[in-house]
C-alpha positions in Angstrom: 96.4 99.5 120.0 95.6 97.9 116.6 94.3 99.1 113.8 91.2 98.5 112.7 90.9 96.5 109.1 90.1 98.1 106.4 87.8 97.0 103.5 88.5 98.1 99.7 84.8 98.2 98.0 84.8 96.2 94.8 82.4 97.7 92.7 80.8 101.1 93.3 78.2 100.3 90.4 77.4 96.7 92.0 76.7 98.8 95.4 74.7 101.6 93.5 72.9 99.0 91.8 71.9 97.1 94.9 71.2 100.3 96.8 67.6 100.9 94.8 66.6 97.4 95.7 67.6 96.9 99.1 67.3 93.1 101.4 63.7 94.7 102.6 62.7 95.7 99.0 62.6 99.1 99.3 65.6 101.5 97.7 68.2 103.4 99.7 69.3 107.2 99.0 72.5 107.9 99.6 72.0 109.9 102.2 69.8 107.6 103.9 72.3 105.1 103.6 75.0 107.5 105.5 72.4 108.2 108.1 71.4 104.5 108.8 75.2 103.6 108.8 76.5 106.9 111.1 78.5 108.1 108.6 78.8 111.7 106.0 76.8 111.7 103.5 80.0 112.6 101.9 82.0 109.2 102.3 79.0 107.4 100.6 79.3 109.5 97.4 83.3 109.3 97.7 82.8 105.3 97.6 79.8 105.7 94.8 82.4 107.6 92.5 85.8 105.5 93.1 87.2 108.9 94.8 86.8 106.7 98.6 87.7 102.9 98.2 88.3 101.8 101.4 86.3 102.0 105.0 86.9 100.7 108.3 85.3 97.1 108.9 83.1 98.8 111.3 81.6 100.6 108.5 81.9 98.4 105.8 79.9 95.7 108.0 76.9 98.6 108.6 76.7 99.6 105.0 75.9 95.9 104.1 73.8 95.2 106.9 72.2 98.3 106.0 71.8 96.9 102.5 70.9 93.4 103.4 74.0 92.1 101.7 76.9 89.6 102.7 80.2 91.8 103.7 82.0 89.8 100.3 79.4 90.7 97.7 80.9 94.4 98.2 84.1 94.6 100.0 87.5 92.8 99.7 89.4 93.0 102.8 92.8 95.0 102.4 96.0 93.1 102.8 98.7 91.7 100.9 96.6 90.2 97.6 94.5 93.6 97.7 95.7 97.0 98.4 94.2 99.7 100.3 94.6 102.2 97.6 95.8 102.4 93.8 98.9 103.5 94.4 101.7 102.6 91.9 103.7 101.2 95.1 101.0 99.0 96.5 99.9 97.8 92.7 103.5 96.7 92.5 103.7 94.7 95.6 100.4 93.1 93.7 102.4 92.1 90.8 105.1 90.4 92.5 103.4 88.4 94.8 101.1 87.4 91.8 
């Protein structure tokens, strides 16, 4: 069975930022967030402070919907032009195929 594709979130600010004025008007906790999206409170503060940076496409889709963004304003998918993590191994892949 495949794997599902991940997302790496871009910027943790952008998505704090657009979290206290959401697509309806109205700001979005953190908590709130997880809850509309099915997910730990947890992971959304792992992804607010760069310790999480990437999710599912399942989830990554529900956090923007949630948000009332496009999936791109936040997330980049993973693959070869963007790792899943900062590791020193995928950041070298990076460099070479840049």
């Amino acid at each position: 069975m495949a794997r599902e594709p991940r997302y790496r979130l871009v910027k943790p600010d952008l998505m704090r930022l657009l979290m206290e004025r959401t697509g309806t008007g109205a700001g979005i906790s953190g908590r709130e967030l997880a809850d509309k999206v099915g997910i730990p409170h947890g992971t959304v503060d792992a992804l607010l402070n760069g310790q999480t940076k990437t999710q599912p496409s399942s989830v990554a889709h529900r956090i923007c919907a949630v948000i009332g963004v496009d999936l791109l304003i936040l997330w980049a998918p993973t693959g070869r032009a963007v790792p899943a993590e900062d590791s020193p191994a995928a950041l070298q892949r990076v460099a070479v195929l840049a």
